[in-house]
C-alpha positions in Angstrom: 14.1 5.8 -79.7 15.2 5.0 -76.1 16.5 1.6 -74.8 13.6 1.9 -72.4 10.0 1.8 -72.7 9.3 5.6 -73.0 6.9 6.6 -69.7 6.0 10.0 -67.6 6.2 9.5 -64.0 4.2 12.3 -61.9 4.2 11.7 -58.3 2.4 14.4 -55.7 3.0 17.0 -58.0 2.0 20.8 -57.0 2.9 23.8 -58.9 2.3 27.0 -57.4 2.3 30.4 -58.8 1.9 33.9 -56.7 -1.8 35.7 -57.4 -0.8 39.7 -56.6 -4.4 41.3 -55.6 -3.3 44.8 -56.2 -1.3 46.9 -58.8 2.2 44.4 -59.5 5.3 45.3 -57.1 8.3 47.0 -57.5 11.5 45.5 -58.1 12.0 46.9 -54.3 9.3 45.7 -53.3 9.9 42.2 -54.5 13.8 42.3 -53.3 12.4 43.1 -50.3 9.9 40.1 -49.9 12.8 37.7 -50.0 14.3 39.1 -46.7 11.0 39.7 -44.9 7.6 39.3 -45.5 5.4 42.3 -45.5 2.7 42.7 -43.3 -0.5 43.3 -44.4 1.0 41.5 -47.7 -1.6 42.2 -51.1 -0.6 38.3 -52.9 -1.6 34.7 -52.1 -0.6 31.6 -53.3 -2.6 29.9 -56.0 -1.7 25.8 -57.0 -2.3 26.0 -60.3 -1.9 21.9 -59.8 -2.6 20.6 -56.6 -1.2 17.0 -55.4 -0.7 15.2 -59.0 0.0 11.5 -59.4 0.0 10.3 -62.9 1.8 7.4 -64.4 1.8 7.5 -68.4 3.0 4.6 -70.1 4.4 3.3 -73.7 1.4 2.9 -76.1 -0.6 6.2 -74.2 -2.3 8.2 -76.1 -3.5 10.7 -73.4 -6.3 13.6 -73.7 -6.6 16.2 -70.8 -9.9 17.7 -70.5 -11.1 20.6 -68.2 -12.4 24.6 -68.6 -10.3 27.2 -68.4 -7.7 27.5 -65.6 -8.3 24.3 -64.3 -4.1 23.2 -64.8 -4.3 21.4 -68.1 -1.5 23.9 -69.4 0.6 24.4 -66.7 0.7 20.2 -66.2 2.1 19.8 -69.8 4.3 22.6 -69.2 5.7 21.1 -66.1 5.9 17.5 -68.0 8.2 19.5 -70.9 10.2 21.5 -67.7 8.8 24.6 -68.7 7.7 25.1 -65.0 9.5 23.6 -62.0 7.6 21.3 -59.4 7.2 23.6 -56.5 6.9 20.1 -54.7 6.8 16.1 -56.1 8.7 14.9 -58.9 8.1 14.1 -62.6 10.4 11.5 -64.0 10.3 11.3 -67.6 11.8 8.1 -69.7 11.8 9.3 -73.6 12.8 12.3 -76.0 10.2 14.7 -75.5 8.7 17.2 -78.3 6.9 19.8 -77.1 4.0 21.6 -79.2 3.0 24.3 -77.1 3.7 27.8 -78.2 5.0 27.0 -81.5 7.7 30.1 -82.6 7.8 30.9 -79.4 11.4 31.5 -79.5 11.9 33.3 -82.5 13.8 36.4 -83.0 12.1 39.1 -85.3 15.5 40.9 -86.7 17.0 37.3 -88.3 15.9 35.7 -90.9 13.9 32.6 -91.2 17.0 30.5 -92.3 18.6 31.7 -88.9 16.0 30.9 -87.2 15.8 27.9 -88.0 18.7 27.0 -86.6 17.7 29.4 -83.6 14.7 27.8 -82.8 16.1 24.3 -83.8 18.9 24.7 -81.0 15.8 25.8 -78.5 14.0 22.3 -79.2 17.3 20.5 -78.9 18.5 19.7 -82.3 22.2 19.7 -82.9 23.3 22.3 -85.9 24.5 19.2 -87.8 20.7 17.7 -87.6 19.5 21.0 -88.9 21.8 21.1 -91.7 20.1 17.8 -92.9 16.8 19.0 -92.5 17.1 23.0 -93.1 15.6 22.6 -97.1 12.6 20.0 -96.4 11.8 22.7 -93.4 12.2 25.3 -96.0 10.2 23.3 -98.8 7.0 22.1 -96.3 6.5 25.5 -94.7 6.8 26.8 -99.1 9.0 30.0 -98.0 11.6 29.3 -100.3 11.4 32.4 -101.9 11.5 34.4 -98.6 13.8 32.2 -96.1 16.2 34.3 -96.1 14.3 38.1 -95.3 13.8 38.8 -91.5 10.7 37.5 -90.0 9.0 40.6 -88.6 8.6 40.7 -91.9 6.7 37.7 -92.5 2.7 37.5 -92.3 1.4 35.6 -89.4 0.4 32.5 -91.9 4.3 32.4 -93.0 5.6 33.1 -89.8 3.4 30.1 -88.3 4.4 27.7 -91.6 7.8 28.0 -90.8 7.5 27.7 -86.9 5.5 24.1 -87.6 7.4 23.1 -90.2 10.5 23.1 -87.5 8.6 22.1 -84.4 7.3 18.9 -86.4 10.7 18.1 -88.2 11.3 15.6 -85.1 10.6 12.0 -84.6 9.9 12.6 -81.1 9.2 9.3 -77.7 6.9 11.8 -75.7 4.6 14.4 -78.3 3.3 16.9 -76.2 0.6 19.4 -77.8 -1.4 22.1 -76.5 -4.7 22.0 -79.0 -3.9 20.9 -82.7 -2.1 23.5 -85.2 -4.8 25.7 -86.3 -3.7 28.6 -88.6 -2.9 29.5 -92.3 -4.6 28.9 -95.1 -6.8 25.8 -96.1 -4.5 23.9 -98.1 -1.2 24.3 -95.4 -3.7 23.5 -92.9 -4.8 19.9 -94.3 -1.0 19.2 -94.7 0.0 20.2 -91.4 -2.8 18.2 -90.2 -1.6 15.1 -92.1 1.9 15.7 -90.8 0.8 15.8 -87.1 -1.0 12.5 -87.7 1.8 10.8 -88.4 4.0 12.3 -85.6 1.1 11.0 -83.4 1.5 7.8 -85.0 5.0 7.4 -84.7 5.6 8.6 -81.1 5.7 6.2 -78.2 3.0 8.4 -75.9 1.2 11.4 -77.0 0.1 13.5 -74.4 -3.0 16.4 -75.9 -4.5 19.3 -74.5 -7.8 20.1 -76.4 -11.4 21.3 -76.2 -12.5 19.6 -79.3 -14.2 17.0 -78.5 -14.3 15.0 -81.3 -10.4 15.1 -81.5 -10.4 14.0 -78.2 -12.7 11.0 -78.9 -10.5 9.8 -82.2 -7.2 10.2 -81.5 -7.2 9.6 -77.6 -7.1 6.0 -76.1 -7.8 7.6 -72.7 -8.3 11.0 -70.7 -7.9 12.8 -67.9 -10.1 15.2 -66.0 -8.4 18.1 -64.3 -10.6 20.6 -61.9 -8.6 23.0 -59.9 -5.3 21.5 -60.3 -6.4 17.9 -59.4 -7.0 14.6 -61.5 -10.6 13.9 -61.3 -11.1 11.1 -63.6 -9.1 9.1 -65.4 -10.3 6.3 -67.8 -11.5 6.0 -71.1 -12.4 8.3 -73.5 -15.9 8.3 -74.4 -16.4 7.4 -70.4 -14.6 10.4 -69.4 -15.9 12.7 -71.6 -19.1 12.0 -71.6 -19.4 12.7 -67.6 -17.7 15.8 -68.3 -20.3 17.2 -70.9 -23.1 16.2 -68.5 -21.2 18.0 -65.8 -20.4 20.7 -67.9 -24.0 21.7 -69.5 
């Protein structure tokens, strides 16, 4: 853990991402753009999150609710420096774990041992730290018998086993997910559950995506409202989501 209280500073935070309204431009066509701008131009700017300020603090265990597109994804990216503040700052005290497109960064040709030490370098472990873990990865995601084949040749159930046995191998300040692991079979499932519990419990501030509700309401101890990029709420949880299912319906 860190010497300091963990915390996530956002202040006036915007991220911004170019809409194009017809087919996608050339490479020329965007070369071009940087020297002039075109008349008659076919994008627009879009603020994906519009004027953030959000302190999170030590003991947080922070839910972010809203439909679809409203910036709940791209703010967690930006918190895990995924995306870069077009403006404002984020200022973030802790060792952050990020939970967001688990495997993400895995390469199809190697096998799973090597990417486990792929991957592993990705979310910041040294190779020495994945030499201690590399079995109990192996033995949770129960690929012992096929660790060492490439993963394009995995199913999709081993393939996310072994991406969440990795991802979740940390004892993380800051646990950022995007919606709870959802996939495999029953059994891996409840034990992946039960491992994400206690990384929940452990961490300093937990910061969740999700549009289950009552995951919200069990594991949150408050929540945010975004709406086109903007905090519109902020308080407790059964408060919070309760005037957003009454807006909502």
């Amino acid at each position: 853990m860190t010497s300091h209280p963990s915390s996530v500073v956002i202040d006036h935070l915007s991220i911004k991402f170019r809409v194009y309204h017809n087919s996608a431009p050339s490479l020329k066509e965007q070369f071009a753009s940087i020297f002039k701008k075109r008349k008659g131009s076919s994008y627009s700017d879009f603020l994906a999150v519009n004027d953030c300020s959000l302190t999170i603090n030590a003991g947080d265990r922070l839910g972010i609710i809203g439909s679809n597109g409203a910036g709940k994804s791209t703010l967690l990216k930006a918190i895990c420096r995924i995306y870069e503040p077009s403006s404002g700052t984020i200022t973030v005290n802790g060792r952050i774990a990020p939970l967001l497109e688990i495997g993400a960064g895995f390469h199809p040709e190697f096998t799973g041992r090597e990417n486990i030490y792929l991957n592993g370098a990705i979310l910041g472990f040294s190779k020495a730290h994945l030499r201690e873990i590399e079995s109990d990865v192996i033995a949770f995601a129960e690929l012992e018998e096929f660790i060492d084949m490439p993963v394009k040749y995995y199913s999709s159930g081993m393939y996310l086993r072994l991406a969440f046995s990795l991802a979740t191998a940390m004892h993380p300040d800051i646990l950022v997910l995007d919606e709870l692991f959802a996939g495999g079979d029953a059994a891996f499932v409840e034990k992946a559950t039960a491992r994400m519990y206690q990384l929940i419990d452990r961490a300093s501030i937990m910061i969740m995506v999700s549009h289950q509700e009552s995951l919200v309401r069990d594991l949150c101890n408050r929540v945010i409202w975004v709406d086109h990029g903007k905090v519109i709420a902020d308080g407790a949880p059964d408060e919070i989501m309760d005037r957003y299912l009454s807006r909502s319906r």
